[in-house]
C-alpha positions, 0 to 999 in steps of 0.5 A: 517466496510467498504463494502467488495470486497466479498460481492460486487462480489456477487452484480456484479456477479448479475449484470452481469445477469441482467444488462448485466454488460460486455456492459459497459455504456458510459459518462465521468465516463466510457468507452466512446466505442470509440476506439480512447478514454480511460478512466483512473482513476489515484490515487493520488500519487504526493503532490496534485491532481492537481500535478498528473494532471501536471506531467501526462499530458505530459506522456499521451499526448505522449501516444496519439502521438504515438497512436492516442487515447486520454486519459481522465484522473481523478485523484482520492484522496485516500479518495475516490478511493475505494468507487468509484471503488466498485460503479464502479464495482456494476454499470458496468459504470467505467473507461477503466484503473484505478490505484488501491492499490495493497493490493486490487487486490484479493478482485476486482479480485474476482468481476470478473469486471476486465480484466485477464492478460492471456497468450494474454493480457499479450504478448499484454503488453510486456510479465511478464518477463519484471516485478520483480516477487515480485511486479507481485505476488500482481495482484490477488490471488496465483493460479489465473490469475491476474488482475492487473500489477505493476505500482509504487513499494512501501515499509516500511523504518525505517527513522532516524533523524542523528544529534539525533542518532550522539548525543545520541552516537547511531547508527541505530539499527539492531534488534527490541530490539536494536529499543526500548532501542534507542527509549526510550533513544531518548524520552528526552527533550520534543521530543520522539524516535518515530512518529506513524500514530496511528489512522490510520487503514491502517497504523496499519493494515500494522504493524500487518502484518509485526510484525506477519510475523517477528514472523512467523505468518499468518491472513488466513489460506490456504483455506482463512479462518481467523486465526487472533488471533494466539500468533504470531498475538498477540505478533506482535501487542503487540510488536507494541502497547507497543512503546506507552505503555511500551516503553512510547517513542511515544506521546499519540497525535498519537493517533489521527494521520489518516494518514502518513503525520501527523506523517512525520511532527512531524519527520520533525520538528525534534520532533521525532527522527524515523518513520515507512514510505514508500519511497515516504514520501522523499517530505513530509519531505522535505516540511516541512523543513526536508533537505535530508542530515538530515535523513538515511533510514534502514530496519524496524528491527525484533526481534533476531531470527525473520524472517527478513520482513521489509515491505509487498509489497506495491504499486500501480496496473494497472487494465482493466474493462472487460466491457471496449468497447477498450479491444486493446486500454487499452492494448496498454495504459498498455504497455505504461505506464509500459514500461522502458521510462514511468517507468523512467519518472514517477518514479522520481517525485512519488519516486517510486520504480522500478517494472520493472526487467530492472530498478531494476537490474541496481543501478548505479546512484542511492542513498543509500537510494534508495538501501536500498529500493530495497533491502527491496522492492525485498529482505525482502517483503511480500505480504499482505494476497492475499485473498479476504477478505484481504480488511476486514483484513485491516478494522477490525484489523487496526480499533481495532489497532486504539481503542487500541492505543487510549485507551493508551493513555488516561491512560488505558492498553491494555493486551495480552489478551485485544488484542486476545479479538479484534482480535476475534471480528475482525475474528467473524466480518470477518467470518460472512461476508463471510461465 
């Protein structure tokens, strides 16, 4: 299991008084104490690192324009971005402003490593009326101030191959039973209904989430305590599992797929007719030969009478060290790179949704599957657990999630009680970590 944010709050909190973690050190990882000059760690969010770099050169060299301050920029692949912000955290040598998945705004919260967004930090960045309250709401724990502001949307798209669905007769289905009657009729002539990143912890950890809150369930309980192996977890990643094991309408190969872009190709190269994937794998598909005209998007179906969750809010975050020595400089880089004309500039090649109200209020222009998206990202989201040990949810779930797909498929069952048995690995795992 991956360190916890929780324990590493412990580890900076101790810090804080020995080191004096508020006085952050200088060099080319960190803040450089110079007002004229920030650092900002950027995730990796176009085809490459060194994509990212090309399209946000130019937006920063504006930002330097217009201000002054120059920015050293880091593009940091995903693989890698954590770690390096919970070094960061423990060492007190960061960056100024860093992007961070939102799912771990809770986690690095509890750290207290990072800026709050009070009422001054907030005026300072152009006010939080100016956000879509659904992304707003994943920059920390409910009851706290957050720490991180909305940088990109993301959510969680049902894409279909068209020609497949026209010639099995079929339409895109509205409700999960209709889902795994069509994704059986679809697995035929060598190709399979569905393409699951089924070896990814993440992806699975995402899944459990979104079946249990179609079922009404819950992975903590109000004082954050895990309550991973409640019927409605269960059920939710039973129904999951079963697209491979019952359904027998995805390739046993998924097991062994990390990560999303393994099981876009696949789609792609039109050997499955569904994925389960964000909005922003439009050029991932494309890339591998897929033309736009070629697939639709839907919202990921619940149930018959399940609550109608197609996706957690997904996306990217912007976070401020405390221990920054360009508190004003930071902000001001904040504002800039959430106000409307950056928005727009960087939304289009990241194909990120907007966070902000303004962009999102307004559809003219835009395409159908964009809509679908935003009605998804603003109507039918739910955050993922906002409580610190969120980031160990992930960790343990989706990596049982991984070892129960692979056991499917290579030959073996996976039982409703197999899965409780997990999931209370997963929560004795969680509690002990934290307790």
């Amino acid at each position: 299991m991956r360190t916890s944010f929780r324990a590493l709050a412990i580890v900076a909190a101790a810090g804080l008084a020995v080191t004096g973690l508020a006085a952050c050190s200088s060099g080319s990882s960190g803040s450089s104490g110079d007002s004229k000059t920030l650092t900002y760690w950027a995730s990796n969010q176009g085809t490459s690192l060194q994509n990212d770099k090309e399209v946000l050169t130019p937006v920063l060299k504006k930002f330097t324009d217009q201000t002054g301050i120059k920015v050293n920029l880091q593009v940091i692949g995903w693989n890698d971005l954590q770690t390096k912000i919970q070094t960061a955290v423990t060492s007190g040598q960061g960056p100024d402003v860093l992007n961070i998945g939102n799912t771990w705004a809770p986690s690095l919260q509890a750290t207290g490593a990072f800026l709050p967004f009070d009422a001054s930090a907030m005026k300072a960045i152009g006010g939080k009326d100016k956000f879509v309250e659904t992304a707003l709401a994943t920059g920390g724990a409910p009851g706290k101030t957050v720490t991180s502001v909305p940088l990109y949307g993301l959510a969680y798209g049902l894409y279909y191959n068209k020609q497949m669905f026209s010639d099995a007769g079929l339409t895109p289905p509205t409700t999960w039973e209709q889902l795994e009657t069509d994704a059986q009729k679809l697995t035929t002539g060598g190709n399979y209904g569905f393409s699951l990143a089924a070896g990814s912890y993440t992806e699975n950890a995402h899944f459990a989430f979104i079946n249990s809150a179609q079922n009404g369930g819950s992975w903590f309980n109000s004082k954050g305590d895990p309550t991973f192996t409640s019927s409605a977890n269960v059920d939710g990643i039973k129904r999951y599992l079963d697209l491979m094991q019952t359904q027998k309408a995805v390739n046993p190969s998924n097991a062994q797929f990390d990560n999303g872009t393994q099981a876009i190709a696949v789609f792609a190269k039109k050997q499955a007719a569904m994925i389960l994937s964000q909005n922003n794998a439009d050029a991932s598909i494309q890339s591998n030969g897929m033309s736009a005209d070629e697939y639709g998007v839907v919202p990921f179906p619940a149930p018959e009478g399940g609550k109608q969750v197609a996706s957690h809010v997904a996306g990217i975050n912007l976070s401020i060290m405390k221990n920054t020595k360009n508190q004003a400089g930071a902000l001001k880089f904040v504002k800039y790179m959430t106000s409307a004309d950056t928005q727009k500039t960087l939304d289009d090649p990241y194909k990120a949704l907007p966070v902000l109200q303004s962009a999102a209020s307004d559809t003219s222009g835009q395409s159908e599957e964009t809509k679908t998206f935003l009605k998804i990202y603003n109507e039918q989201s739910k955050p993922l657990p906002l409580v610190p040990a969120e980031d160990q949810f992930e960790s343990t779930v989706g990596k049982a999630m991984n070892d129960m797909f692979a056991k499917i498929a290579t030959g073996g069952t996976v039982s409703t009680s197999d899965i409780k048995t997990a999931l209370q690995t997963a929560q004795d795992q969680v509690s002990q970590a934290n307790g």
